[in-house]
N, C-alpha and C positions, 0 to 999 in steps of 0.2 A: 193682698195681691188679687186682681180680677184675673177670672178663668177667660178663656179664649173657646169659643164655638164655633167651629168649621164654618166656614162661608161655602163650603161643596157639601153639601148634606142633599139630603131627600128633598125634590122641589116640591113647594104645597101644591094640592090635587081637590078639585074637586071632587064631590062625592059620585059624581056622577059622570066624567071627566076622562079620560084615555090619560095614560103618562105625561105628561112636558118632560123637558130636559131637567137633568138635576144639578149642573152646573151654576155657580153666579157668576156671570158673563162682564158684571160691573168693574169698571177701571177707576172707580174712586179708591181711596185709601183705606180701606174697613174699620179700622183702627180708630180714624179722624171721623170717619161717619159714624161708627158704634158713640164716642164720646159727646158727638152734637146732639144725639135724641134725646130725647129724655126716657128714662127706663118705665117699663111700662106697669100701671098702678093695680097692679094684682098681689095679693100677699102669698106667700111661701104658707101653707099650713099645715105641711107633714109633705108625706111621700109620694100622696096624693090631695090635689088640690081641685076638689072641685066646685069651681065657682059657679058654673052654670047650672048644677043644679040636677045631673043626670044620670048621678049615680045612687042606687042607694045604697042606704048604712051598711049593711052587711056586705055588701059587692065589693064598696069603697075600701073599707077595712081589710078584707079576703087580698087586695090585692096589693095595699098598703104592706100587708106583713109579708109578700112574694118580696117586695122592691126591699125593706129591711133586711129580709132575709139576702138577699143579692148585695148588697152592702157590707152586711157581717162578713158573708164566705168570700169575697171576691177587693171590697175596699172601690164596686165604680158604685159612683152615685146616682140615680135613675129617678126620675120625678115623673109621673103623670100630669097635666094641669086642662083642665077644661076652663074655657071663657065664654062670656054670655057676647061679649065682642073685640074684636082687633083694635078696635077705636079706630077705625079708617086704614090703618096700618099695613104695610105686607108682613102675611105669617113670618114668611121666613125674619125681616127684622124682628117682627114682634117678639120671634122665639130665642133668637142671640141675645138679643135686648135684656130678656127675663134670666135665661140661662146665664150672664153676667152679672146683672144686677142679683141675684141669688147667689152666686158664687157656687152654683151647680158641680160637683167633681172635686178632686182633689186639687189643692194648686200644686202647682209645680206639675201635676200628670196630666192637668184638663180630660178625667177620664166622666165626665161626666154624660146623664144621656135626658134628653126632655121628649114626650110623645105630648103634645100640645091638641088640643080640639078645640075649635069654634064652631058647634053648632050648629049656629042661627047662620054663619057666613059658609057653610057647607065645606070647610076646609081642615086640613089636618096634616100634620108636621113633624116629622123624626128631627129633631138637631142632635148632633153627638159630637162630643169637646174632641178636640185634634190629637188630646191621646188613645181613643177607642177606633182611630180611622181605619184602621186597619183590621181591626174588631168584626166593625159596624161599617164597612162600606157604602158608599151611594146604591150600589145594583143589589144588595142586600135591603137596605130601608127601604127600596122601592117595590121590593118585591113582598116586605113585610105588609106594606099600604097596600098595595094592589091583591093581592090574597089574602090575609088575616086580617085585615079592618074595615075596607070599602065592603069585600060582599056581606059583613055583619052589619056596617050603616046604611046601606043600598036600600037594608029589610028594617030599617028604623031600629035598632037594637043598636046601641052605643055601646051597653054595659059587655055585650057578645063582643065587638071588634076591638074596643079596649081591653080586655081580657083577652084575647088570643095576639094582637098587637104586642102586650107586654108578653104575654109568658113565650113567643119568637122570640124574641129580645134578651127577655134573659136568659133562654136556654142555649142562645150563642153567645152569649158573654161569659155565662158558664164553663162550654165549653174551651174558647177561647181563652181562658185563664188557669 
């Protein structure tokens, strides 16, 4: 059974960027457009996936074993993923895209949670499956991006905004649970 990822999440931001709206304002059927793409060709290789290249070993790991450890105590499932690119893509499909094709969260709770970065296309991404909405709010993810990630990429530090990104995240999931 595929998981389902909020189509209302956090809109992707540039790094350099003021808020947009975090609504998807589209009247296609998500359902029928999620199954036309093709899911996007990044592999799943732990908890953290980083494809691009920006994290290193010790950081990678450090934070690998937060998202495990939030998994064991709580049961939602939370993935890091960096890409070197979208392949043309918008974030936000790219990130439902992966977050199904992974089967990100529990099925049947969709409680799953993905913090997605591209890099090189200066953008970055909260999706959170439609059982954490309540969790993980839109004026929540935006305000995670807007203070914990942008002003640590702002100063070229990835490994800083990914690291305070994730541990807001899970210390309201935490809570919340």
């Amino acid at each position: 059974m595929r998981r389902r990822f909020s189509h209302i999440v956090c809109a992707p931001l540039l790094f350099g960027a003021a808020l947009v709206g975090c609504l998807d304002q589209s009247q296609a059927d998500p359902v029928a457009v999620e199954e036309a793409r093709p899911a996007p060709s990044v592999e799943l290789l732990g908890p953290v996936s980083d494809h691009a290249d920006i994290l290193a070993p010790a950081a990678e790991q450090a934070i690998a074993q937060k998202l495990i450890d939030l998994e064991k105590a709580t049961g939602h499932q939370f993935v890091v993923v960096t890409v070197v690119s979208l392949d043309g893509r918008e974030i936000a499909d790219y990130t439902t895209d992966l977050g199904n094709a992974w089967g990100i969260g529990r099925a049947g709770i969709d409680d799953g949670v993905i913090l997605l970065v591209a890099p090189n296309e200066r953008r970055v991404r909260i999706a959170v499956g439609y059982g954490l909405e309540n969790a993980l709010p839109d004026e929540f993810c935006s305000a995670v991006i807007q203070n914990s990630i942008l002003p640590n990429f702002r100063q070229g530090d990835y490994l800083a905004g990914i690291a305070a990104g994730t541990d807001a995240l899970i210390a309201r999931l935490r809570e919340q649970s």
